[in-house]
N, C-alpha and C positions, 0 to 999 in steps of 0.2 A: 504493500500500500504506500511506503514511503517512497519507493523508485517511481510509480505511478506519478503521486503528487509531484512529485520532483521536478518530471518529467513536463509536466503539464507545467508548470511553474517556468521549467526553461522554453518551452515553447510560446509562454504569453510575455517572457522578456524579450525576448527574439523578433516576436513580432511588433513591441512597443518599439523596442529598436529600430526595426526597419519602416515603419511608420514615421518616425522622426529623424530618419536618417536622410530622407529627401529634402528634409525642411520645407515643404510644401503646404502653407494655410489653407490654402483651398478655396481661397478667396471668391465668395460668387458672390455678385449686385444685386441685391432685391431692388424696384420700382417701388417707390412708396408714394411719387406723385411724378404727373409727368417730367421726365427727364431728370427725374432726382432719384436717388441710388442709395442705400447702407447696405454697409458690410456691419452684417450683424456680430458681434466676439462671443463668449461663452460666461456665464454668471458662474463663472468659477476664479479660483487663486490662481496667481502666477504658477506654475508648474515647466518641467521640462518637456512634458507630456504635449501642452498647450501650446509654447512659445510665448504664453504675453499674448492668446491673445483671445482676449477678454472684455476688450472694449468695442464702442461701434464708430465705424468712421463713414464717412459720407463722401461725395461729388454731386452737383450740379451741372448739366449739362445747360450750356448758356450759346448762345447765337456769336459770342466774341470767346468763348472759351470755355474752360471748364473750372468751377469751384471747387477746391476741394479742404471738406470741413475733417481736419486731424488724419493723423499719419501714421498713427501705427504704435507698435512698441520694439520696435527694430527695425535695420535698415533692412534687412529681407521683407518686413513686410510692406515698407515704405515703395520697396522696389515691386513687389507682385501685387501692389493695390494698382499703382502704376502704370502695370500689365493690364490689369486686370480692368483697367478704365479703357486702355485703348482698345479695347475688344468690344468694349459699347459706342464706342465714339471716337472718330479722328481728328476729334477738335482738339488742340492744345492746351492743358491747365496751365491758366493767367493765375491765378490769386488759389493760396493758401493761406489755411488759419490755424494755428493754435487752440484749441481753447482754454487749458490750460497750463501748469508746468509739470503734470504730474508724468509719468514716461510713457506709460501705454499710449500716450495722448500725441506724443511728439520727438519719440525718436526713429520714427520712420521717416525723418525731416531731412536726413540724407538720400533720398530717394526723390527727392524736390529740388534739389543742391539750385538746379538750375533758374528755378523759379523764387522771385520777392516773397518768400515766408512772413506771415504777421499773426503777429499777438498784443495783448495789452502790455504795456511796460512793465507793471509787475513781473509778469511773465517773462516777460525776458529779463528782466533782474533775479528773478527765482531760479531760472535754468543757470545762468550767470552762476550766482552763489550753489547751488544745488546740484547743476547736471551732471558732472562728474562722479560725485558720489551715489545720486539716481542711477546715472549708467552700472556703476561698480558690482550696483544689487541688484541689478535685471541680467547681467551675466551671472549672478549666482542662483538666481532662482529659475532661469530659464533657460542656461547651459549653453551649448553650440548653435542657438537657434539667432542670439546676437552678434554671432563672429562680423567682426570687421564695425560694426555699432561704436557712433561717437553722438557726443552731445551738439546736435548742430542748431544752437541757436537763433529765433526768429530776429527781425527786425519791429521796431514797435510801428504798431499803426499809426497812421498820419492823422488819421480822426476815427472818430464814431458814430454813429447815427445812420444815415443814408449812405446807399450805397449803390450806384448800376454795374451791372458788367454785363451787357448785351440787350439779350429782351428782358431781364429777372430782374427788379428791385428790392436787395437784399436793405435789410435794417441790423448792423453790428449794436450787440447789447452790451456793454459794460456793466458788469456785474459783480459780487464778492459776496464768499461765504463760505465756501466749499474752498476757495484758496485765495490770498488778498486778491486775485484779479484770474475771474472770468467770464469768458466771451461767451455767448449767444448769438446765433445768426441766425436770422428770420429772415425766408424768401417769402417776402409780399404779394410775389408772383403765383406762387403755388400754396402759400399756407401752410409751409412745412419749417417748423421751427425745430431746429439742432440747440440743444438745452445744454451740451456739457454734461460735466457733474453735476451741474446744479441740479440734475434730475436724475433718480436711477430708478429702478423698476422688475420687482419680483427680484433685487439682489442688494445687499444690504447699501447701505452709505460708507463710504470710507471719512477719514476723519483726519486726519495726519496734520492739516493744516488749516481747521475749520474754525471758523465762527459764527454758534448755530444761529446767533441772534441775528447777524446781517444773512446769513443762510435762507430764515423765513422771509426776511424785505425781500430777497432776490425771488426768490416762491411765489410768493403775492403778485411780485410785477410780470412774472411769468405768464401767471394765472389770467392777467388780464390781457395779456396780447391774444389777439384774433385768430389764432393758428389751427389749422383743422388736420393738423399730422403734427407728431409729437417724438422727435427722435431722443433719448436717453442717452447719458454718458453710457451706463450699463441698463441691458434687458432688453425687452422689447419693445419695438414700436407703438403705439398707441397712437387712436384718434381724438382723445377727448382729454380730458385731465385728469384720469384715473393715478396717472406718474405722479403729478407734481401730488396731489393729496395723500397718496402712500408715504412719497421723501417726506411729505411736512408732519403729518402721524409720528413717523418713524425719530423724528427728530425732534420735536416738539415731546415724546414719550423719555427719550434719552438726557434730554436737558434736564426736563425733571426728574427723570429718576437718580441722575448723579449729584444736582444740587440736595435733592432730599437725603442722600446716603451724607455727605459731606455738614450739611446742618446735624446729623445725626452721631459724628464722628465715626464712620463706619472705615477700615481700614480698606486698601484696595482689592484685596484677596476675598475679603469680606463682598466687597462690590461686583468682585466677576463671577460671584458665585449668584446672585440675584436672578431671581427666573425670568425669562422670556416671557412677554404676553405671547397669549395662544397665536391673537393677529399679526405677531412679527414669525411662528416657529415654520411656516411656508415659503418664507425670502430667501433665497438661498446665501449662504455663507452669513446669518445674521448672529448664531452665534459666535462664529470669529470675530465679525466686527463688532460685535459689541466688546469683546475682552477689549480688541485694539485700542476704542472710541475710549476704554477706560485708562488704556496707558496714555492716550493721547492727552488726555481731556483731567481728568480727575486732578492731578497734581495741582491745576490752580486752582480749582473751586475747594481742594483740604487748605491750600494757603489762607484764599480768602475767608474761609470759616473761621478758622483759626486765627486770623487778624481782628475778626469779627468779634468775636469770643472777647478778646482781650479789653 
């Protein structure tokens, strides 16, 4: 029985091996509104398995060129998004974006080498101070699938607000919460708003750099834009505002539950041990990020309790 298992054991290494030994995402364009595109990622953790790749990225197909909203989380996939655009379309990608500095988000930005990369300035102050060590921990969690992966920093945008490039009048959102600075892009055109982080869906919130209180401003102003497609940093696409009302539950529940442990003096160990609501045990990876949200987060609210107290 144990040569058996063994057996079986070496044959599902083998073939995780040779499944990742192509490095091949597999990258296909879903249509979500005319001429607009997402590469949907998976609501899972960095892994070797995956490559990083986790998150959703987008294009726009425009009459002067092509959009394309975030890049990937390595230059392999920076490069087979790419590919994988010019197979829908021979038009040129003019403008990319950023939307934030987090990596899934923006190291497939060597894959764009050629074209005016933008983000909000924070953003590229973040990458600036951060991308390096960003980079450092995306080859440790996702192995050979980064080879050749550098931090190639955007340029900041020249403004906000409106925006053309052909027949599509996009709207850049300046935004903060999820990290001091990010973007949102709304085609006016199509009604398809690309949220970022600021929104994720059936997969927990990350937290590394948040601030939930300007988080929910960013939420709200979401909430009121026109938009009749709904793309997520993480999850699925949506037509209504089923996203933004999960991210704001979900964080609107966490604030509270770590302020109330910290009024309470609860130690941190104390804290990740705290039960799940039922409505969060279906998000996938929401018990990991809740530990995280607690190393992230917790240390300043036991200060200010504790400041409190005195």
């Amino acid at each position: 029985m144990k040569r058996i298992r063994g057996a079986v054991l070496a044959v599902a290494a083998m073939a995780s091996g040779a499944m990742a030994a192509d490095f091949d995402y597999g990258l296909k364009p879903v249509e979500v509104a005319p001429g607009t595109y997402v590469f949907e990622g998976r609501t899972e953790d960095f892994s070797v398995r995956n490559g990083g790749n986790i998150v959703n990225t987008g294009f726009i197909v425009t009459s002067a060129g092509v959009v394309v909203i975030d890049t990937g989380p390595s230059r392999r996939y920076g490069q087979q998004m790419r590919a994988a655009i010019g197979r829908v379309t021979q038009q040129p990608v003019v403008r990319v974006f950023n939307t934030h500095h987090h990596p899934d988000h923006f190291l497939g930005n060597q894959g764009y080498a050629d074209v005016g990369i933008e983000a909000l300035p924070e953003t590229v102050q973040a990458i600036g101070r951060e991308g390096k060590a960003l980079t450092e921990n995306m080859y440790r969690l996702n192995g050979d699938w980064m080879r050749d992966t550098e931090a190639l920093a955007p340029r900041a945008l020249d403004g906000v607000g409106a925006a053309r490039v052909g027949d599509h009048r996009l709207t850049l959102v300046p935004r903060s919460g999820h990290t001091a600075g990010d973007l949102a892009v709304f085609d006016e055109t199509t009604g398809v708003l690309f949220a970022g982080d600021l929104v994720f869906y059936n997969r927990a919130a990350t937290t590394p750099h948040a601030d939930l209180a300007e988080w929910q401003k960013s939420l709200d102003a979401l909430e009121r834009m026109p938009f009749k497609v709904l793309v997520p940093g993480h999850g699925p696409v949506v037509r209504d505002a089923r996203a933004i009302a999960q991210t704001r539950d979900y964080l609107a529940w966490l604030a509270a539950t770590l302020r109330k442990a910290a009024e309470r003096g609860l130690d941190m160990n104390e804290v990740m041990a705290l039960p799940l609501p039922e409505r969060f045990k279906g998000i996938a990876l929401a018990d990991v990020e809740y530990r995280r949200s607690v190393t992230h987060l917790y240390p300043a609210l036991e200060q200010a309790a504790l400041g409190g107290a005195r």
